[in-house]
C-alpha positions as CSV (number, residue, x, y, z in Angstrom):
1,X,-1.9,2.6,-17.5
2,X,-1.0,-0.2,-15.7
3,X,0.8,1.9,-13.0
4,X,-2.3,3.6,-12.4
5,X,-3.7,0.6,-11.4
6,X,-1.1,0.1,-9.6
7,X,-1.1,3.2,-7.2
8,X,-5.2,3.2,-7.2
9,X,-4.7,-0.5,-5.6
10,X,-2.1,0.9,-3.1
11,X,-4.4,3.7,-2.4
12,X,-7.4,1.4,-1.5
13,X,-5.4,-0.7,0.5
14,X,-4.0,2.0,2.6
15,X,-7.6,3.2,3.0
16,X,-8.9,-0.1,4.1
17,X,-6.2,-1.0,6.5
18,X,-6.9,2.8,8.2
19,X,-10.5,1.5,8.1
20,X,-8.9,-1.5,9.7
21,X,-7.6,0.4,13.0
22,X,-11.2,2.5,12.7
23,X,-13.3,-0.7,13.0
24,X,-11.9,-1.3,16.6
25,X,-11.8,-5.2,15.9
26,X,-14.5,-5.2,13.3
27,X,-17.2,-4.4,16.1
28,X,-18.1,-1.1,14.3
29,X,-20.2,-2.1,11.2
30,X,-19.2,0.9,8.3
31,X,-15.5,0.9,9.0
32,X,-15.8,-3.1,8.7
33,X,-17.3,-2.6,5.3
34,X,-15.1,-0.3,3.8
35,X,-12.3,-2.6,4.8
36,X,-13.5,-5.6,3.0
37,X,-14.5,-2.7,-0.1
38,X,-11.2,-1.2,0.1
39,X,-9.6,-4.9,0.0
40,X,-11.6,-6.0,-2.7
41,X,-10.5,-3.1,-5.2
42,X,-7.5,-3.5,-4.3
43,X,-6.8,-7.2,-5.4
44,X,-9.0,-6.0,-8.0
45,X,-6.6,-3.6,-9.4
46,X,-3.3,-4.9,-8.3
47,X,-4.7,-8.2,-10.7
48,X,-5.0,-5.6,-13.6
49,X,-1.6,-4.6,-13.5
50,X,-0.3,-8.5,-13.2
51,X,-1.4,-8.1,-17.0
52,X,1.8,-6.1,-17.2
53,X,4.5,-6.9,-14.4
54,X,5.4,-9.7,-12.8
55,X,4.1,-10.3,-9.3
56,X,6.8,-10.1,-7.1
57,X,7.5,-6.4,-8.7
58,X,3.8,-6.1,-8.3
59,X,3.8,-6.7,-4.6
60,X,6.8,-5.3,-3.5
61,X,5.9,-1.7,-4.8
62,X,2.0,-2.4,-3.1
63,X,3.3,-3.6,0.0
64,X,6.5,-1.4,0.3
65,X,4.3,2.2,-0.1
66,X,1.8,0.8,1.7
67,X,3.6,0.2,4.7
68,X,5.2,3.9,4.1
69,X,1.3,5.1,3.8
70,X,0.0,3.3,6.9
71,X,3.1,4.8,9.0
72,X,1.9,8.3,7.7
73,X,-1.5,8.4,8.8
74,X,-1.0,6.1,11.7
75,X,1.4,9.5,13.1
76,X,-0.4,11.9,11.2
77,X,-4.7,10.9,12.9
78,X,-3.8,8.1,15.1
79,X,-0.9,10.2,16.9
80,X,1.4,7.0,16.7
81,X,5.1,7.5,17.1
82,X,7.5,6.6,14.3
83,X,11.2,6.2,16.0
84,X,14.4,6.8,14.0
85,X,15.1,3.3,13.2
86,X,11.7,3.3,11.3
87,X,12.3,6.3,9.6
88,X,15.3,4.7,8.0
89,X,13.5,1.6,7.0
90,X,11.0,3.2,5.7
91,X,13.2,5.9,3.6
92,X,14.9,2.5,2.2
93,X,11.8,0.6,1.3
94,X,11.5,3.7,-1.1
95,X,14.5,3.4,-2.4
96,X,14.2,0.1,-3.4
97,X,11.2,1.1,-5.3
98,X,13.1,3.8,-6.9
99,X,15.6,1.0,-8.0
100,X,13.0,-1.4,-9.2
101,X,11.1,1.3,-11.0
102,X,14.2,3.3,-12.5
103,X,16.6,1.0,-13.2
104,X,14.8,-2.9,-13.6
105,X,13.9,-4.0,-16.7
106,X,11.2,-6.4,-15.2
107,X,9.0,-2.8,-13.8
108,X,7.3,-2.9,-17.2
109,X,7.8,0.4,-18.4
């Protein structure tokens, strides 16, 4: 369960932070909500699953799919470029939480 939380808090942070670039600076009022929303349930549910994992396991899986999310719609609706060198970070952020979740004994599962 708690990895459900887990990927539901990654899911509402990836949906804020697109809100994020939508709110043009917070100057446009619903995109500004659903940011602090999206935020909110996702500390919300990333707490749940520190029930079960430790935190920095916790964060590393939020912030590294995150960052693989963001990059997907940022060049998928906001027509950004990804360049090679990104590409390969990016493919090795999830391989490390591959690692972590396959092979650590601290992934809780």
């Amino acid at each position: 369960m708690h990895y459900l939380y887990l990927m539901a808090a990654v899911l509402a942070e990836t949906i804020g932070t697109t809100a994020l670039q939508a709110s043009q600076q917070f100057t446009r009022l619903l995109p500004s909500v659903i940011v602090v929303v999206a935020y909110g349930a996702s500390f919300f549910l990333m707490s749940l699953t520190l029930k079960f994992m430790p935190v920095g396991i916790v964060y590393a899986i939020w912030s590294g799919l995150g960052i693989v999310l963001i990059a997907a719609i940022g060049f998928i609706v906001f027509g950004q470029r990804i360049d090679l060198p990104a590409l390969a970070g990016m493919a090795m952020i999830i391989c490390g939480i591959l690692i972590i979740h396959l092979f650590s004994a601290s992934s809780g599962h």
